[in-house]
C-alpha positions as CSV (number, residue, x, y, z in Angstrom):
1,X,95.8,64.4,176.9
2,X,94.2,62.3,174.6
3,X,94.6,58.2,175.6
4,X,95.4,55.7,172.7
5,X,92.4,53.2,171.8
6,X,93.2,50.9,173.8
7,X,93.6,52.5,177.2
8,X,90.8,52.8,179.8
9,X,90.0,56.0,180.6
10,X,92.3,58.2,183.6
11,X,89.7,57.0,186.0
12,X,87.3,54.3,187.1
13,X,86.6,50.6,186.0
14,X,85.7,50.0,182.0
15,X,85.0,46.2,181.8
16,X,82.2,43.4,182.5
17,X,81.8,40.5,183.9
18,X,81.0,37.4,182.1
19,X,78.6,36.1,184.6
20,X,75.2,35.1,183.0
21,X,74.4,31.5,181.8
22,X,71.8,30.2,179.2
23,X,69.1,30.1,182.0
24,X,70.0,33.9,182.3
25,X,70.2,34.4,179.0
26,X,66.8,32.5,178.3
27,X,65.4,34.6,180.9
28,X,66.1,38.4,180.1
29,X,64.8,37.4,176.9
30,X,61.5,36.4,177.8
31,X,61.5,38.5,180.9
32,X,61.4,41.5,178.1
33,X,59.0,39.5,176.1
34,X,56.3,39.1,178.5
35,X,55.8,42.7,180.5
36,X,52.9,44.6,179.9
37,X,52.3,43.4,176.9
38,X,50.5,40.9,177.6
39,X,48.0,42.8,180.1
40,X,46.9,45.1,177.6
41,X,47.5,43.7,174.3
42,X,44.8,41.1,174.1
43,X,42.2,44.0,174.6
44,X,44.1,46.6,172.3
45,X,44.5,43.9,169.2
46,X,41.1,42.9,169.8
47,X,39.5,46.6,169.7
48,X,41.3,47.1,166.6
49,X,40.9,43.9,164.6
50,X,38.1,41.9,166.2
51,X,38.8,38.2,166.6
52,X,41.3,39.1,163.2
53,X,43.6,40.2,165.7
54,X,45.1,36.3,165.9
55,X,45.6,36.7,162.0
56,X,47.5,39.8,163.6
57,X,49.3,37.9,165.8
58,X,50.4,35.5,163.1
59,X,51.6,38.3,161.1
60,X,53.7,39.4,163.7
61,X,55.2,36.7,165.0
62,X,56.1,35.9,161.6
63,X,58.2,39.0,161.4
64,X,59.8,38.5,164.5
65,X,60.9,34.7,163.9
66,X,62.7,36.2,160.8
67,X,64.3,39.1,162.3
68,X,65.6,36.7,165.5
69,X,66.8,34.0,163.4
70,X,68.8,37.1,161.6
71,X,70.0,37.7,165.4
72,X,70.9,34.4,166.5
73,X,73.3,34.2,163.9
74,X,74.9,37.3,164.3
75,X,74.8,37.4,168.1
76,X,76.2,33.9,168.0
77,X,79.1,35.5,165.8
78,X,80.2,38.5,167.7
79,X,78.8,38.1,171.6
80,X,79.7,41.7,172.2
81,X,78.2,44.2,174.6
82,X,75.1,46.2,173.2
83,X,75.4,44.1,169.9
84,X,72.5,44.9,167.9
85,X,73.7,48.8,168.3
86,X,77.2,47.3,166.5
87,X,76.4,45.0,163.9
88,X,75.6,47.9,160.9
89,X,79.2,49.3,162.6
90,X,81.1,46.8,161.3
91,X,79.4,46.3,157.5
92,X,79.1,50.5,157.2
93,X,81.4,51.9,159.2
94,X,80.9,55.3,161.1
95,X,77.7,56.9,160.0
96,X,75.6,53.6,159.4
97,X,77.0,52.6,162.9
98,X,76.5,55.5,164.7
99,X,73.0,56.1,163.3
100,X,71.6,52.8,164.5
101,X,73.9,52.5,167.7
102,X,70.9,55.6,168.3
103,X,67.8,53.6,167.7
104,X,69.0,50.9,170.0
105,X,69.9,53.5,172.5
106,X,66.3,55.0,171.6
107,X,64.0,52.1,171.9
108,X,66.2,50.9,175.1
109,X,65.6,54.0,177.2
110,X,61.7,54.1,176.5
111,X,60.2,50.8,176.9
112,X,60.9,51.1,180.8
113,X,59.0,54.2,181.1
114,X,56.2,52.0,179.5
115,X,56.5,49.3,181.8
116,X,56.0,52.2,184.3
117,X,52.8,53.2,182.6
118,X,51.1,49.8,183.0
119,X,51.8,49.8,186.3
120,X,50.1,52.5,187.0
121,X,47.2,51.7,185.1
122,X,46.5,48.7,187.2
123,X,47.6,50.4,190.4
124,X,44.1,52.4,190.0
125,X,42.1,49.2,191.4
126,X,43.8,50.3,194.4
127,X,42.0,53.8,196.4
128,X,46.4,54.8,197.5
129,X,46.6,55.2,193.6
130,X,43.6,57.8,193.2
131,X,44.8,60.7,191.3
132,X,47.6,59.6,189.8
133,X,46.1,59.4,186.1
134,X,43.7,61.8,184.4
135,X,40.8,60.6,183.0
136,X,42.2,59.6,179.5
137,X,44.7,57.9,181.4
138,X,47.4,60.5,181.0
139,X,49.6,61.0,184.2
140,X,49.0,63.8,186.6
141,X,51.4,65.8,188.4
142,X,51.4,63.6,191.1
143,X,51.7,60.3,188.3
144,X,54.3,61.9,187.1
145,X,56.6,62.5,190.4
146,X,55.4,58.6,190.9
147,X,56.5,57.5,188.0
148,X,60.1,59.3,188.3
149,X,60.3,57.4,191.7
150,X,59.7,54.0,190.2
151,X,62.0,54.6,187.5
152,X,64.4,55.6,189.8
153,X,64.0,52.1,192.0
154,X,64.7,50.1,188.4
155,X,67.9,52.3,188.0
156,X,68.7,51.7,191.8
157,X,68.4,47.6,191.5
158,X,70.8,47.8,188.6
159,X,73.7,49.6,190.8
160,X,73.5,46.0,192.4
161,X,75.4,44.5,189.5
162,X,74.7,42.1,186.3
163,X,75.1,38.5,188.1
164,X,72.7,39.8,190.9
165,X,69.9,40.9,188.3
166,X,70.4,38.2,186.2
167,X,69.3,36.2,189.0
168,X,66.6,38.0,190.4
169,X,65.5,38.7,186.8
170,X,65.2,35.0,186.3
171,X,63.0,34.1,189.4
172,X,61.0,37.0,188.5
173,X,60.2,35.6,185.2
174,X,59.2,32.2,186.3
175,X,56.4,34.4,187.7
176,X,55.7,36.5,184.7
177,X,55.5,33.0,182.4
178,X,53.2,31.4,185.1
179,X,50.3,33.8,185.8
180,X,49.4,34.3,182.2
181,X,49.7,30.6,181.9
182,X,47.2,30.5,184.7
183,X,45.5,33.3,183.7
184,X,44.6,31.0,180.1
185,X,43.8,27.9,181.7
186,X,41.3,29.9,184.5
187,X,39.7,31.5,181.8
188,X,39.4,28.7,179.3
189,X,37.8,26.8,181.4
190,X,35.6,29.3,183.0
191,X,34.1,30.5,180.4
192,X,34.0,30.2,176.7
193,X,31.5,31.5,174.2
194,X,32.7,30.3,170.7
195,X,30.2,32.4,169.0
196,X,32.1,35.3,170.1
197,X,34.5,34.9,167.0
198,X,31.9,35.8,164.2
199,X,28.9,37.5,165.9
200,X,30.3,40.6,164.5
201,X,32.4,39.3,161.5
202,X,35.3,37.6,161.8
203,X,37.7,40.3,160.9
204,X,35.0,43.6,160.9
205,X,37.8,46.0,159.9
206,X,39.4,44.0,157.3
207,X,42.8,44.2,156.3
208,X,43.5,47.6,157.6
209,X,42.4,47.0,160.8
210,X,44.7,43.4,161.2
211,X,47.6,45.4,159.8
212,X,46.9,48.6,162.1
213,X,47.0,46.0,164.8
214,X,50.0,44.8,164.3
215,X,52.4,48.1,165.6
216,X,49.7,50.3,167.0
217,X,47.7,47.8,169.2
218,X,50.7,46.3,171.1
219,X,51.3,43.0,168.9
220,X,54.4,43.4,167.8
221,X,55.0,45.8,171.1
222,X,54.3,42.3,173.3
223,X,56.8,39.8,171.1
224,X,59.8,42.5,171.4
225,X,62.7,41.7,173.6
226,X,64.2,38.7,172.1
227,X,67.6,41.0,171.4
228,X,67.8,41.4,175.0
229,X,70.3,38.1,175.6
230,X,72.4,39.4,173.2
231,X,72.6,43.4,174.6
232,X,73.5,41.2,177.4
233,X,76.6,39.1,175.2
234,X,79.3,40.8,176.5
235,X,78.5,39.0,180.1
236,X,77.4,35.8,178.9
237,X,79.8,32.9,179.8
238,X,78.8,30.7,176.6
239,X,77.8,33.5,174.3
240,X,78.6,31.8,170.5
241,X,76.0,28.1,172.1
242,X,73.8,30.4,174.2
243,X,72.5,33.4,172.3
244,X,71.1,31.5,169.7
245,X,69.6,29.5,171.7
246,X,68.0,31.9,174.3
247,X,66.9,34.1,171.1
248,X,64.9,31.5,168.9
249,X,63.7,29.7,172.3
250,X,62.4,33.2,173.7
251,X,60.4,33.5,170.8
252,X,58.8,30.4,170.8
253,X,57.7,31.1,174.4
254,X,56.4,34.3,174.0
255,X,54.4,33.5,170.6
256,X,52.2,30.4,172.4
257,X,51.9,32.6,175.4
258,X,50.2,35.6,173.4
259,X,48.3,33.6,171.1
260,X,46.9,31.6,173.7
261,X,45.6,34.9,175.4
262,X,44.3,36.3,172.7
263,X,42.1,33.3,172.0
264,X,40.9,33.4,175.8
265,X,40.4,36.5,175.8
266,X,38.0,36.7,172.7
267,X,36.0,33.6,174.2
268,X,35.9,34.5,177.9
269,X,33.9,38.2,176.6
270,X,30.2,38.1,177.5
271,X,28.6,39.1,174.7
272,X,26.9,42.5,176.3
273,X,30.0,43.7,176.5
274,X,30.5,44.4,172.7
275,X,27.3,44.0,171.1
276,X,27.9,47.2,169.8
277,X,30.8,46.3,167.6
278,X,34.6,45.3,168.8
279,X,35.2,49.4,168.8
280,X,32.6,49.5,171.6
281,X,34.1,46.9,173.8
282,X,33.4,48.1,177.3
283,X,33.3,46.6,180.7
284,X,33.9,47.8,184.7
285,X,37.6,48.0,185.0
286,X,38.8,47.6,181.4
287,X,42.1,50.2,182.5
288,X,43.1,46.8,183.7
289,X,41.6,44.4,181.2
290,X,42.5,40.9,182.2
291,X,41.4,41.7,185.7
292,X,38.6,43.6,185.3
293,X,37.5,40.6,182.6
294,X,38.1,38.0,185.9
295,X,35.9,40.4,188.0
296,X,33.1,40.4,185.7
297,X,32.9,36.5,185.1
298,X,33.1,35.9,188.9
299,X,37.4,34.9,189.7
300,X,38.2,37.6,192.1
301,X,40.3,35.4,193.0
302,X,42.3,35.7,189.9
303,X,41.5,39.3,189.8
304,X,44.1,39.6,192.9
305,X,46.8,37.8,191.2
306,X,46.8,40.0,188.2
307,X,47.2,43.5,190.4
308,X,49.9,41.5,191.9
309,X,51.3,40.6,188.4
310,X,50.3,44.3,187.2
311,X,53.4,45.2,189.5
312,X,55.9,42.3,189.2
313,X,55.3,41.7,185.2
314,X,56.0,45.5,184.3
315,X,59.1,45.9,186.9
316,X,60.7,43.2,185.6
317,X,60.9,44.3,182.1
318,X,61.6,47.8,183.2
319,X,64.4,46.0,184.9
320,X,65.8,44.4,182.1
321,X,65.6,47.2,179.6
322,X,67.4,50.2,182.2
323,X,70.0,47.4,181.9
324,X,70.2,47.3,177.9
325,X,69.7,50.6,177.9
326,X,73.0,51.4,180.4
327,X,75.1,48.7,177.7
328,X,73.9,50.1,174.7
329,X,75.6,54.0,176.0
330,X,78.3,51.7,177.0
331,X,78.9,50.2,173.5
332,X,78.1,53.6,171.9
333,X,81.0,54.5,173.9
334,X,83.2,51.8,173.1
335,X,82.8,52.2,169.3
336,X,83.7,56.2,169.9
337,X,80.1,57.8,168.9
338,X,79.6,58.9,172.6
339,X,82.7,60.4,175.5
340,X,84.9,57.6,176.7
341,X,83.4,58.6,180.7
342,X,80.4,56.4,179.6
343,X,82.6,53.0,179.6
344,X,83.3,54.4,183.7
345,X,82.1,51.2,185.8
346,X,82.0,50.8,189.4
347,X,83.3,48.0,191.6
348,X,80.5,45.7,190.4
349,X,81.4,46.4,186.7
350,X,78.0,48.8,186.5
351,X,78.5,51.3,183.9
352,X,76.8,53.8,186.1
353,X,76.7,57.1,183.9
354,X,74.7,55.2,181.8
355,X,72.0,53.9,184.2
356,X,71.7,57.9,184.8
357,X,70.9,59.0,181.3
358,X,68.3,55.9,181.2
359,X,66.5,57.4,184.0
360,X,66.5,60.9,182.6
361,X,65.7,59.9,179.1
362,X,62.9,57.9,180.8
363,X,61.9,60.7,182.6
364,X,61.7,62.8,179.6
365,X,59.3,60.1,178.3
366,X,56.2,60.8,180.0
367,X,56.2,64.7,179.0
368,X,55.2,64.0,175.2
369,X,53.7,60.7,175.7
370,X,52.0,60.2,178.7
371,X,50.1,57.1,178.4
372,X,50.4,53.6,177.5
373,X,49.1,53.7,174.3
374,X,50.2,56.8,172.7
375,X,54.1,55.1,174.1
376,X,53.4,51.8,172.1
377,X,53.7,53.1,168.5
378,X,56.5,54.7,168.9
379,X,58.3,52.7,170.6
380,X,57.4,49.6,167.8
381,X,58.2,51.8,165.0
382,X,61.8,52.4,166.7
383,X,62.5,49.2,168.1
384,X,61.6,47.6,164.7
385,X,64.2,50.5,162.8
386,X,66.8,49.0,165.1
387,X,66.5,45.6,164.1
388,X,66.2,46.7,160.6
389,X,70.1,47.0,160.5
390,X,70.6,43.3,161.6
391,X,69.4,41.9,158.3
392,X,71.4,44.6,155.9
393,X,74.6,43.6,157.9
394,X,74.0,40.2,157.8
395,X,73.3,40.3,153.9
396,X,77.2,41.7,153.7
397,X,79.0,39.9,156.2
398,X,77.5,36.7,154.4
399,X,78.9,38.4,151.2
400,X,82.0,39.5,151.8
401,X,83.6,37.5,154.7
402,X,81.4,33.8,154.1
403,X,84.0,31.8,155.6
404,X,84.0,33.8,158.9
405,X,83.2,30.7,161.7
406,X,79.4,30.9,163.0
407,X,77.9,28.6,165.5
408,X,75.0,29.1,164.1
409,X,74.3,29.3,160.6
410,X,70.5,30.4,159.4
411,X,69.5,28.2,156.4
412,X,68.4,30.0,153.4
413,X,69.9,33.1,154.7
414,X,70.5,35.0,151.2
415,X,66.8,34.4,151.0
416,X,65.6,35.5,155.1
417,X,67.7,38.6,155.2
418,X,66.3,40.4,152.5
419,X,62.8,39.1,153.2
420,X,63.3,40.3,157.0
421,X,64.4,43.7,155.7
422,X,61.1,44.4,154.2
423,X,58.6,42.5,157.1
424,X,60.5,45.4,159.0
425,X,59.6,48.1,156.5
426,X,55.6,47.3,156.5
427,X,56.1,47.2,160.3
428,X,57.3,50.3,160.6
429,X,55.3,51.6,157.9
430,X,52.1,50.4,159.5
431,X,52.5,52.5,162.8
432,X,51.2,55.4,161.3
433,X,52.5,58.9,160.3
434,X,51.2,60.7,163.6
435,X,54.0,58.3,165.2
436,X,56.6,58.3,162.6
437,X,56.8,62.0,162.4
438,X,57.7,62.2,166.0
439,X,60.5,59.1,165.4
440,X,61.6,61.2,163.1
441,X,62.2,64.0,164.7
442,X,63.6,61.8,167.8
443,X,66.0,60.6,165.3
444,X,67.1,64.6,164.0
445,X,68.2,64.8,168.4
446,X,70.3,61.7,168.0
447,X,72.0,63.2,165.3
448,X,72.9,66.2,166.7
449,X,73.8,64.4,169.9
450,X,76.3,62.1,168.8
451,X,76.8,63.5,165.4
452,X,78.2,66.6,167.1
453,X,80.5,64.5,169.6
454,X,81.6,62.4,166.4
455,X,82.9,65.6,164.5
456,X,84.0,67.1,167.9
457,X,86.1,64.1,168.8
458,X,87.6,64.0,165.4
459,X,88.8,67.5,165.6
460,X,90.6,66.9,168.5
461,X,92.7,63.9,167.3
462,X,90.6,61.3,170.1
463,X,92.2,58.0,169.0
464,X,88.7,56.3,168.8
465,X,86.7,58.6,166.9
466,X,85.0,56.7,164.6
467,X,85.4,57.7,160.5
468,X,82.0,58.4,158.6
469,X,82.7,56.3,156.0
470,X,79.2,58.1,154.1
471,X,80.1,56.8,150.9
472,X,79.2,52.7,152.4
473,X,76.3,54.6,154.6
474,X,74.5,56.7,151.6
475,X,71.4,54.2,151.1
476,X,70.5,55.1,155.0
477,X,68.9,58.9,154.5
478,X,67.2,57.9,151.4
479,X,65.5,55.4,153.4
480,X,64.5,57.7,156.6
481,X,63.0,59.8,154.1
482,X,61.9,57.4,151.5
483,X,59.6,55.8,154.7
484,X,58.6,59.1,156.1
485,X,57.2,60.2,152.5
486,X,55.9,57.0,152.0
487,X,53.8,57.2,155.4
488,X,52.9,60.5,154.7
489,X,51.6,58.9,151.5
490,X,49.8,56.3,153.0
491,X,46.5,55.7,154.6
492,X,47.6,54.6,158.0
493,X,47.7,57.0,161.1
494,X,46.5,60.3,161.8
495,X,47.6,63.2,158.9
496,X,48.2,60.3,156.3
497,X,47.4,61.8,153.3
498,X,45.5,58.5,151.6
499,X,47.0,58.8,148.4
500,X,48.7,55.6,148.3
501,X,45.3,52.9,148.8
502,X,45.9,49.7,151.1
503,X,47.4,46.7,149.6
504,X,49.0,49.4,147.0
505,X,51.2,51.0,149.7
506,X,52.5,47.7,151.0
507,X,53.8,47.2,147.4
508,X,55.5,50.5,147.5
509,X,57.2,49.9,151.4
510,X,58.3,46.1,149.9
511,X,59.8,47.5,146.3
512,X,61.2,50.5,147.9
513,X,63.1,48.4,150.9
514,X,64.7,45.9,148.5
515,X,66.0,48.3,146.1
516,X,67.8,49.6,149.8
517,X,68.5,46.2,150.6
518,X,70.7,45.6,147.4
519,X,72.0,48.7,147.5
520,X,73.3,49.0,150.7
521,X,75.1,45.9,149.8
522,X,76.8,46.9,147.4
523,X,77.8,50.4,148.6
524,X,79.1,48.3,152.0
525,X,82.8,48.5,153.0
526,X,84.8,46.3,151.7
527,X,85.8,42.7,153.6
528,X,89.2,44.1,155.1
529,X,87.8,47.1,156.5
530,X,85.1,45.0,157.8
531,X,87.9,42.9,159.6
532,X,89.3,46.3,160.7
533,X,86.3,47.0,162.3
534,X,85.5,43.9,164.0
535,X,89.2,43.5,165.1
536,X,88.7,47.0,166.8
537,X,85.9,46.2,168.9
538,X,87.8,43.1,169.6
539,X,90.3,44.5,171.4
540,X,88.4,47.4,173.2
541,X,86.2,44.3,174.9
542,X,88.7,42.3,175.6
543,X,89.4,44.8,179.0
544,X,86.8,42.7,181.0
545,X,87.6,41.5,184.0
């Protein structure tokens, strides 16, 4: 029998707990911020860009600071459970919703199987780890049943419940923010060679290899994570003062941090080690490129902390994002694109079904990307497509319903929202076709997945099966395909077919994502349907405990 909207489920718990503070907040923010990015993407960014890469780090912390002040507002006005999965739900309705409810899900459940790859990339220093990768640093059979394992230990943590994690999440990342803080001060003052920056050119790729940089060579990879405190909204105790505050304050954090690495990093180099060019960079133990760098100028001592930190950093993040990923089914659930068993929580208000589908979809991770490198542009490109639908939202909730109460209120939003809409076009755009494709064609599964329960559910009367509403959602195939075509266009990644030259393509992505922009405000629902929506999710989240 079906069970009206606002009834649990016949069995098991459906609400959680608002346990988390600022400091917790604050923490799973930066905690996701600072993972592996920061032990591999100093060496990546520089590889690709030469000492350029800090333009590239500019560039991308640029785009970030506009797409989490786009976030602070909105989390700060609806402090719900898996929010950045909702927000286009509420301005679009059903298809618009349901669409990027998936690339939340999507970039959610693969960024801990990364966090599992860099583990295992520094675990090599160590003889137990022998055989676990191949020589390209693809996993091995025995990697692989590894990798499962740890997965499975991130999923097992979580069963412990939110206030627990939270917790342990926190005094974890007081770790994670200290060693790369030691880490720049050990190695600035260590050794420096200033020439380093120009021997070979400032930037000896030019533009293409400081944009290239940007979503293939971990830079915007290493500043993601901001949205975490508000996935986490639905616990926070404070949520309308605190998720603005842990968003923009995340940021800040993780922007010094990787700067200040980068800059380290380039000066700390001896010179023999790329005299060849910045594509020839080589040294003993660059799999694990911060310590193999402490080895070669003589810290072994520091070289000990970061295999330590080569296992706490990653974990933690892994940590943090089985948890987003288990709230994000949860909200899918809740705003009826996925089977009401998913809202099922246990006695610690765990949503457990969904911390099972995070390890499987992990799982699944390593068969068609195996490493931690071939995981980072795809994982950008779709974490970047997810935030994309914070900015179009925003733009119509500013529009239609202005007067709506918001602690915090972006200046110049008209202005940011649009602007943020295209960074997050040239973002994605810059990852390459050889990675877009495969989104793509990640993004074809979701919509047979919960496409398929959408129409199923609505042909059998379920009260909270969600309407289409295509006619306010029409802008969003025209601009999966208008981006895939584009990239195909382009010059950047592997099969591009170089038609569109550098400089002309980013003209193309920024035209091409306003005319969305505008349109998909205008085409929105209107402002009582809007309220409709919101009003809904209201009501399903307000069966916490």
């Amino acid at each position: 029998m079906a069970h009206s909207s606002s009834d649990p489920p016949a069995s098991g718990h459906t609400g959680l707990r608002r346990e988390v503070g600022l400091a917790g907040l604050l923490w799973a923010s930066v905690g996701a911020i600072i993972g592996s990015g920061w032990l591999f993407g100093a060496q990546k960014a520089a590889v690709a860009a030469g000492p350029a890469a800090l333009v590239s780090w500019g560039i991308g912390a640029l785009a970030i600071v506009l797409l989490a002040l786009i976030h602070a507002e909105l989390g700060g006005l609806f402090p719900v459970a898996g929010g950045t999965a909702r927000y286009p739900h509420y301005a679009f309705g059903g298809f618009a919703g349901m669409s990027f409810g998936w690339f939340t899900w999507l970039q959610a459940a693969t960024i801990a199987p990364i966090e599992v790859q860099a583990m295992i990339n520094y675990a090599q220093h160590w003889s137990w780890a022998d055989g676990l990768l191949n020589k390209n640093l693809t996993l091995t059979g025995s990697g692989f049943a590894v990798a499962a394992l740890l997965l499975g230990v991130f999923v097992a943590v979580n069963f412990l419940g939110v206030r627990l994690l939270a917790h342990t999440n926190s005094v974890a990342t007081v770790w994670k923010v200290a060693i790369p803080v030691l880490t720049i001060v050990a190695l600035g003052v260590t050794e420096f060679h200033g020439s380093n920056f120009d021997v070979h050119g400032f930037a000896p790729d030019g533009a293409k290899g400081v944009l290239a940089a940007i979503s293939t060579s971990g830079v915007i990879f290493a500043l993601l994570g901001f949205e975490q405190a508000i996935q986490w909204a639905g616990e926070s105790r404070n949520p309308r003062r605190d998720i603005p505050r842990a968003v923009l304050g995340s940021v800040a954090i993780g922007t010094v941090v990787y700067v200040l690495l980068q800059v380290v990093f380039i000066g700390a180099l001896p010179p023999e080690t790329f005299a060849g060019g910045w594509t020839t960079l080589d040294y003993p133990g660059i799999s694990g490129p911060f310590a193999g760098l402490a080895t070669l100028i003589g810290l072994g001592w520091l070289a000990t902390v970061l295999f330590i930190d080569a296992v706490i950093s990653p974990a933690g993040t892994g940590l943090v994002y089985i948890t987003s990923s288990s709230r994000v089914t949860y909200g899918l659930s809740r705003n009826g694109y996925a089977p009401q068993a998913l809202q099922y929580t246990d006695k610690r208000a765990v949503p457990w079904l969904g911390l099972l589908i995070a390890w499987v979809a992990g799982v699944l991770c390593f068969l068609p990307f195996p490493s931690w490198q071939r995981l980072v542009g795809f994982i950008t490109s779709a974490v970047v497509l997810m935030y994309a639908g914070a900015p179009l939202a925003f733009g119509v909730l500013r529009k239609r319903l202005p007067g709506m109460e918001r602690s915090y209120r972006l200046p110049g939003g008209p202005v940011v929202s649009p602007l943020a809409f295209a960074v997050a076009g040239l973002v994605i755009y810059w990852s390459g076709w050889d990675t877009l494709w495969r989104l793509g064609l990640a993004i074809v599964i979701g919509y047979a997945l919960l496409g398929g329960y959408s129409a199923y559910a609505a042909s059998k009367g379920v009260p909270n099966a969600p309407r289409m509403d295509f006619r306010a959602g029409q802008w969003l195939p025209v601009y999966l395909v208008g981006m895939g075509l584009i990239s195909w266009q382009g010059t950047f990644g592997a099969g591009a077919q170089g038609n569109l030259p550098l400089w002309w393509d980013i003209a193309v992505v920024v035209a091409f994502s306003l005319v969305v922009y505008y349109w998909a405000l205008a085409v929105a629902l209107p402002a009582e349907e809007i309220e409709r929506n919101i009003r809904g999710v209201e009501v399903v989240d307000a069966g916490g405990h």
